[in-house]
N, C-alpha and C positions, 0 to 999 in steps of 0.2 A: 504494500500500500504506500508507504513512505518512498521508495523507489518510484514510483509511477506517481506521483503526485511532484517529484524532482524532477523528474521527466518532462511532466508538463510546465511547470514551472521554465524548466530550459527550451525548450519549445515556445513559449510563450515571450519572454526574451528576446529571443535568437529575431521571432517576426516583431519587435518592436524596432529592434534594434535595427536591422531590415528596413525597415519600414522609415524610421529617423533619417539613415544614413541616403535613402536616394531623398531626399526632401533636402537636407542639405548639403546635397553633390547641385540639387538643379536650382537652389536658393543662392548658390555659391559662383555658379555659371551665371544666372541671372541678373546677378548684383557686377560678375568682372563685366559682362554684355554694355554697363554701362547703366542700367535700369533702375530705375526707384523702388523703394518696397513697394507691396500693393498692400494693399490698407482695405479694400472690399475683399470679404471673405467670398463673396461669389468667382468673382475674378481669379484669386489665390488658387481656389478649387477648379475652375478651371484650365488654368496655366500648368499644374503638375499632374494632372490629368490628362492633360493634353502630353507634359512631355514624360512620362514616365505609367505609361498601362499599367503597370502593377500596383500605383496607387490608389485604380481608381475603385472607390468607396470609401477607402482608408480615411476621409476626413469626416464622411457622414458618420463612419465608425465610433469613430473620435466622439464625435459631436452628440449621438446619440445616448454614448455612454454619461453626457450631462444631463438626462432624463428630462430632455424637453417638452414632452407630452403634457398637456394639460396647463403649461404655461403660457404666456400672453403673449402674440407676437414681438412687442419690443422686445421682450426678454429675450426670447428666442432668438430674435437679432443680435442680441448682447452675447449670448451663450456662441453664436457663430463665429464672433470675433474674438471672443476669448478663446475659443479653439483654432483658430486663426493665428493668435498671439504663441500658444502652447507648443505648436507649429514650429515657428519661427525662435522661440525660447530656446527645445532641444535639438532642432537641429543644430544652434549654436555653438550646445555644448560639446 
């Protein structure tokens, strides 16, 4: 049990990590390109979606794990660009 629960755990990692790492390979590209941040989280989700297939969901992922349901659109707009930011935070690191 402790075995397969370490397992998953590193599994679960491994796709974070994954997942960080092409976000800022094309955040890194973007910015030498000469580029501004982008600031709308619509656009964001578009742009690495567009350059990197494997991302794509990865933000709605993200974002739904802020349990947006049931709250108010501005929120949800709020909750968008904070994952947006979150985004842009760990690729950082």
């Amino acid at each position: 049990m402790f075995l397969q629960i370490l397992i998953e755990a590193v599994s679960l990692s491994n796709f974070f990590e994954n997942k960080f790492a092409n976000i800022a390979k094309l955040l890194h590209k973007y910015q030498n390109e000469g580029n501004s941040p982008i600031f709308d989280s619509e656009k964001f989700v578009e742009m690495i979606e567009a350059q990197e297939p494997s991302l794509k969901g990865f933000f709605n992922f993200l974002f739904q794990a802020m349990n947006p349901s049931g709250k108010n659109p501005q929120t949800q707009k709020l909750l968008q660009q904070k994952t947006m930011m979150l985004c842009y935070q760990l690729a950082s690191l």
